[in-house]
DRENMAR-403025 format. One record per residue (C-alpha): residue number from 1; residue in three letters; x, y, z. Coordinates in steps of 0.25 Angstrom, whole numbers, plus 2048, in hexadecimal, padded with zeros to 3 digits. Example, Ala and Ser with C-alpha at 12.3 -4.5 7.8 and 13.67 -1.06 7.14 Angstrom:
! DRENMAR-403025
<rec pos="1" code="ALA" u="831" v="7EE" w="81F"/>
<rec pos="2" code="SER" u="837" v="7FC" w="81D"/>
This chain:
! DRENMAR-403025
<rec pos="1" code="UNK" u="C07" v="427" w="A65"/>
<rec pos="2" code="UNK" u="BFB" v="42B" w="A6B"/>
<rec pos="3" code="UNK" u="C01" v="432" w="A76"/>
<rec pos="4" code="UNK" u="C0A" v="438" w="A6D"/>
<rec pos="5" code="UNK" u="C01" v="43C" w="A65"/>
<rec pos="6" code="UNK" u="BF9" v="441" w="A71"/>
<rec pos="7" code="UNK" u="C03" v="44B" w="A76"/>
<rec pos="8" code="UNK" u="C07" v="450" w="A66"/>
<rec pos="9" code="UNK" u="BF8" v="455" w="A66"/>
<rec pos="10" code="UNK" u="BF9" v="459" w="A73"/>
<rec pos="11" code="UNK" u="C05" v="462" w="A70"/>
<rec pos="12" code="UNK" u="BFE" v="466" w="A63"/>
<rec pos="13" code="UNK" u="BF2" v="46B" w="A6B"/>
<rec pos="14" code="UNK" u="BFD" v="472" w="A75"/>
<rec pos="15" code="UNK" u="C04" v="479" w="A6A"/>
<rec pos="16" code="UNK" u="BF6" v="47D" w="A63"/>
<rec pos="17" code="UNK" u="BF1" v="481" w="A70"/>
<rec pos="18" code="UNK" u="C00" v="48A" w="A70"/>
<rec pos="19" code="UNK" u="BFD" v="48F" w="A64"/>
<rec pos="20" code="UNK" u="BEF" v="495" w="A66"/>
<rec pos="21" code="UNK" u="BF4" v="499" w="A72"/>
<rec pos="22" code="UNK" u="C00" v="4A0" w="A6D"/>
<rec pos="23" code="UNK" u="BF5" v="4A6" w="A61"/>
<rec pos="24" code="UNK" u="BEC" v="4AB" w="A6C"/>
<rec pos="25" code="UNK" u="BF7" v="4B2" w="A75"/>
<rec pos="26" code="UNK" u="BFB" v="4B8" w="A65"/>
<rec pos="27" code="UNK" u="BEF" v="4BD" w="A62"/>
<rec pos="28" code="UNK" u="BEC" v="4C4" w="A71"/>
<rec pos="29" code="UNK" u="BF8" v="4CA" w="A6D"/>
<rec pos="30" code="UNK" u="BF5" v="4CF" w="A62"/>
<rec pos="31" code="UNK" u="BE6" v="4D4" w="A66"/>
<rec pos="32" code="UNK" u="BEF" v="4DB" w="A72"/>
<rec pos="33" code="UNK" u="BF8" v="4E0" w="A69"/>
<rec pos="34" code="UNK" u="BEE" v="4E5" w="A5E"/>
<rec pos="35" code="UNK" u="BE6" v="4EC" w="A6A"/>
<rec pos="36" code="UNK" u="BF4" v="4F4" w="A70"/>
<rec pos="37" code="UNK" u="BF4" v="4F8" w="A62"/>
<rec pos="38" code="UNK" u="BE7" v="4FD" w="A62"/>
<rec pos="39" code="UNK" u="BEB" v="505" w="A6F"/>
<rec pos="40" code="UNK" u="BF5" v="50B" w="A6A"/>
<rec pos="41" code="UNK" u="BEE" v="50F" w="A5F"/>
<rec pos="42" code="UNK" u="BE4" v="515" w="A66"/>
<rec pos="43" code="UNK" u="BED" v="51C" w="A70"/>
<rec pos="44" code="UNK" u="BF4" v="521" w="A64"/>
<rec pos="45" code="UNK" u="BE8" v="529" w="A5D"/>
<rec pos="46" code="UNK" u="BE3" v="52D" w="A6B"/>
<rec pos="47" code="UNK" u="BF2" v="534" w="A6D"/>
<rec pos="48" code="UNK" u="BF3" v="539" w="A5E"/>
<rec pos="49" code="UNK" u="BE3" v="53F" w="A60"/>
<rec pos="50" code="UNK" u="BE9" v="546" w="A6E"/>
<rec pos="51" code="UNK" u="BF4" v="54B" w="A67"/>
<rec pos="52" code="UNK" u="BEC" v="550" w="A5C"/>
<rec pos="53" code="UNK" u="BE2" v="555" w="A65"/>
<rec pos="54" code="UNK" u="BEE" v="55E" w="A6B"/>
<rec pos="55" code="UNK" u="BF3" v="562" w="A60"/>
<rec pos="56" code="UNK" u="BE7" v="568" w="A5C"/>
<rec pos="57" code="UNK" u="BE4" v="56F" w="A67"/>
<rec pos="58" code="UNK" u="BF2" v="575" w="A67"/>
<rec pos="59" code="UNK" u="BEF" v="578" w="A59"/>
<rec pos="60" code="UNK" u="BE1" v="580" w="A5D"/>
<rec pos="61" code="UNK" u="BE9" v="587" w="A6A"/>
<rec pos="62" code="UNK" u="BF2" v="58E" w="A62"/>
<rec pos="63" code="UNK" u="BE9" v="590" w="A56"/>
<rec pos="64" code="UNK" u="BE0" v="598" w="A60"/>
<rec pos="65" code="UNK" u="BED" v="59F" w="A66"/>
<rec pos="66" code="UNK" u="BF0" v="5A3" w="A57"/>
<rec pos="67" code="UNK" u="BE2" v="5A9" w="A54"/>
<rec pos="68" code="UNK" u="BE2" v="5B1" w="A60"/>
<rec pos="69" code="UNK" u="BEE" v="5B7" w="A5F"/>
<rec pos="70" code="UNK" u="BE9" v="5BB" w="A51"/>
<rec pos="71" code="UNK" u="BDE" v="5C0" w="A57"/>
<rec pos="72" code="UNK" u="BE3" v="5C9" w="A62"/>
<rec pos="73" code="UNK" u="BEF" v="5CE" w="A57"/>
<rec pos="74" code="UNK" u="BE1" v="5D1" w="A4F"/>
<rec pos="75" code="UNK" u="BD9" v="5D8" w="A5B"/>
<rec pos="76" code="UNK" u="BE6" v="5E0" w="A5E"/>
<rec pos="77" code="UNK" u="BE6" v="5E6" w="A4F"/>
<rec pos="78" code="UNK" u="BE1" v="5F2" w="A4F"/>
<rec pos="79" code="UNK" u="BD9" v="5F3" w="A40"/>
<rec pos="80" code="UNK" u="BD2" v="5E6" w="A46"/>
<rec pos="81" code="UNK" u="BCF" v="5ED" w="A52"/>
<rec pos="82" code="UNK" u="BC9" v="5F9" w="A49"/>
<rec pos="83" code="UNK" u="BC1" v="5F0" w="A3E"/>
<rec pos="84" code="UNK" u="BBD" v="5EA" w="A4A"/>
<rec pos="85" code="UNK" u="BB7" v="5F5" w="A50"/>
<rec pos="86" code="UNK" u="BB1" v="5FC" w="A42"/>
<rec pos="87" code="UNK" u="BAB" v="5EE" w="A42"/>
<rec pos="88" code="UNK" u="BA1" v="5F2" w="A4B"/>
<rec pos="89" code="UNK" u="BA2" v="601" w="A49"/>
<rec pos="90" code="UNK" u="B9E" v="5FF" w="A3C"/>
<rec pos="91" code="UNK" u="B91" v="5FA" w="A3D"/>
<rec pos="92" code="UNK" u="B8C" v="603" w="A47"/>
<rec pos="93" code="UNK" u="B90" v="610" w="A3F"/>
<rec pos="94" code="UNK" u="B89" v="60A" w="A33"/>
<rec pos="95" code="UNK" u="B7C" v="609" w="A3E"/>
<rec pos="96" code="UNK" u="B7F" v="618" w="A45"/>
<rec pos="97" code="UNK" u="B7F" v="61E" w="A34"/>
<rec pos="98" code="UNK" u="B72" v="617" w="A31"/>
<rec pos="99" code="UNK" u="B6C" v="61C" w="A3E"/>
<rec pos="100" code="UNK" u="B70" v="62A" w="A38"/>
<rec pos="101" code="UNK" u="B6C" v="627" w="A2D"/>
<rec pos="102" code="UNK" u="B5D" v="622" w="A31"/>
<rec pos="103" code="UNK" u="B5E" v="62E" w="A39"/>
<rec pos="104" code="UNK" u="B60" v="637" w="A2E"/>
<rec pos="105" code="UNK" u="B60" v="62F" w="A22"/>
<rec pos="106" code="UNK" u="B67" v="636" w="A15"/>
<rec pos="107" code="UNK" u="B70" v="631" w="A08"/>
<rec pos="108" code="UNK" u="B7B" v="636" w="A01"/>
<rec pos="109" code="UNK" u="B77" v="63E" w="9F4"/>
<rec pos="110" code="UNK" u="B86" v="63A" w="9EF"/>
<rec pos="111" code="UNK" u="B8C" v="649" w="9EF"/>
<rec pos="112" code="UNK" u="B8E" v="644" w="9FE"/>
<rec pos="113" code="UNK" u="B82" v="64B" w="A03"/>
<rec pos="114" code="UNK" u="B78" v="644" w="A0D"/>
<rec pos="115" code="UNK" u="B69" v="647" w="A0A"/>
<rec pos="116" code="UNK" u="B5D" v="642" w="A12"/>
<rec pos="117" code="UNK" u="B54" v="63B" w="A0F"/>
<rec pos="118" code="UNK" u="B46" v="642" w="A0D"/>
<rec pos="119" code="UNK" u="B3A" v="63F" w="A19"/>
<rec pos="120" code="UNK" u="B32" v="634" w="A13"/>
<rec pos="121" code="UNK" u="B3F" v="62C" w="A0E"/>
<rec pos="122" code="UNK" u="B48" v="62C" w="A1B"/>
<rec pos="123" code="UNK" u="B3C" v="622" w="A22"/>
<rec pos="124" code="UNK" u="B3C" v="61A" w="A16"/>
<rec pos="125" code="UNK" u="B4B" v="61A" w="A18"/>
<rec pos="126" code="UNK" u="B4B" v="617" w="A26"/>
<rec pos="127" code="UNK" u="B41" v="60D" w="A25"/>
<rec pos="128" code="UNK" u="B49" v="604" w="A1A"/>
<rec pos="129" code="UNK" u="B56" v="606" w="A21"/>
<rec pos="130" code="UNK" u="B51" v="605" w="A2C"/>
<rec pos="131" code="UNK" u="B4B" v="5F7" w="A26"/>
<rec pos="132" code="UNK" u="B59" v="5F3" w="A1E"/>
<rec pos="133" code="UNK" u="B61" v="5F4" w="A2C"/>
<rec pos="134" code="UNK" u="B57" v="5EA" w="A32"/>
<rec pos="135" code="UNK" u="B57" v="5E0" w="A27"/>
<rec pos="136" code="UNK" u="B66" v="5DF" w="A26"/>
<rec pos="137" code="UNK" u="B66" v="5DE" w="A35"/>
<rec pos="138" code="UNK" u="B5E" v="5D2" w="A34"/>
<rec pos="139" code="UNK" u="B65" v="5CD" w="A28"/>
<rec pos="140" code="UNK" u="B71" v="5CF" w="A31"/>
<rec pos="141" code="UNK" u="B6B" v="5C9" w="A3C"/>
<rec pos="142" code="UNK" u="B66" v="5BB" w="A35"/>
<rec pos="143" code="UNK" u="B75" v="5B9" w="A2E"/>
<rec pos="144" code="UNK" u="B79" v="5BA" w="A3D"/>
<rec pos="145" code="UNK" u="B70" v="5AF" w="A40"/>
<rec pos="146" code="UNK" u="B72" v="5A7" w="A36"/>
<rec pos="147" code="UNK" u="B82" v="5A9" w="A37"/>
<rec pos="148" code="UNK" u="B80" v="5A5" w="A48"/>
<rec pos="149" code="UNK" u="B78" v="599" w="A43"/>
<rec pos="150" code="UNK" u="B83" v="595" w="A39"/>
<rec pos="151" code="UNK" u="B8E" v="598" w="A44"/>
<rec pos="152" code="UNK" u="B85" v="58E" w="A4F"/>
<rec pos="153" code="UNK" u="B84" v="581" w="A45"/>
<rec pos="154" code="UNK" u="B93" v="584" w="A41"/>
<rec pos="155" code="UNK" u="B96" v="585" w="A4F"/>
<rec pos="156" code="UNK" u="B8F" v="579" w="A54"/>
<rec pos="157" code="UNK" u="B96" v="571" w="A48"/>
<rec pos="158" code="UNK" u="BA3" v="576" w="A4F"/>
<rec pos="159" code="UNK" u="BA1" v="573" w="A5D"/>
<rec pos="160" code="UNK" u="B9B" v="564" w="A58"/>
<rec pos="161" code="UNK" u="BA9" v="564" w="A50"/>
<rec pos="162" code="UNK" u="BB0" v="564" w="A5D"/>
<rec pos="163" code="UNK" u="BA7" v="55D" w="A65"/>
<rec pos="164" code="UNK" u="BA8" v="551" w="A5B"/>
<rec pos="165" code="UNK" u="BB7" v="553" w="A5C"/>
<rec pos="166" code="UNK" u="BB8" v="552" w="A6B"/>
């Protein structure tokens, strides 16, 4: 009976001993299984961010290929290319009258007669025109600042955008 009872608790400790063993290969298993899951995974979203990273930069090829054709259609129209030029033309006619102007300076009596101005007034004139050109020259040149200040923080926004995005 002792040896009997000997080999059932030796056999009992095999089997046990079986069983944890059978427990531990189960769970290595599963822990390999679970981590080439987790690969794939991985490998997934890498592949779909690539692909989405693709498609984006199809989408911005063509988007630029779209805007300069736009842009070459607009260049080759010719009321564009005449607005364009006035732009500018404009401007420097409006400077060329009021040098005329400070030259001789004069007003419309409203019968569509021009009549200069007397001695004493057309300093004056000058003077204040002379004085209302340079203030809104400086107007114009502090919006321009502040506009290139604006244009500067915006842009550095912008390019830390895409830094953060590479």
């Amino acid at each position: 009976m002792n040896k009997s009872s000997v080999e059932a608790v030796d056999e009992a400790q095999k089997k046990q001993k079986e069983a944890e063993k059978k427990m531990e290969q189960a769970e290595a298993k599963a822990r390999n299984e679970k981590k080439s899951a987790e690969l794939e995974i991985r490998k997934a979203k890498k592949e779909v961010k690539a692909r989405t990273e693709k498609m984006r930069d199809i989408e911005y090829f063509w988007g630029m290929g779209y805007i300069t054709v736009i842009l070459f259609a607009i260049l080759q129209n010719g009321a564009f290319q005449h607005d364009f030029i006035d732009f500018f033309m404009t401007p420097f006619m409006w400077y060329v009258r009021f040098c005329k102007w400070l030259v001789y300076p004069t007003y419309d009596n409203g019968f569509n007669q021009k009549i200069a101005y007397t001695g004493g007034e057309v300093w004056v004139i000058r003077i204040l025109a002379i004085v209302a050109v340079l203030f809104i020259v400086g107007i114009l040149m502090v919006i321009i600042m502040e506009t290139i200040k604006q244009y500067k923080k915006m842009w550095d926004e912008i390019s830390q955008m895409f830094l953060m995005r590479v």
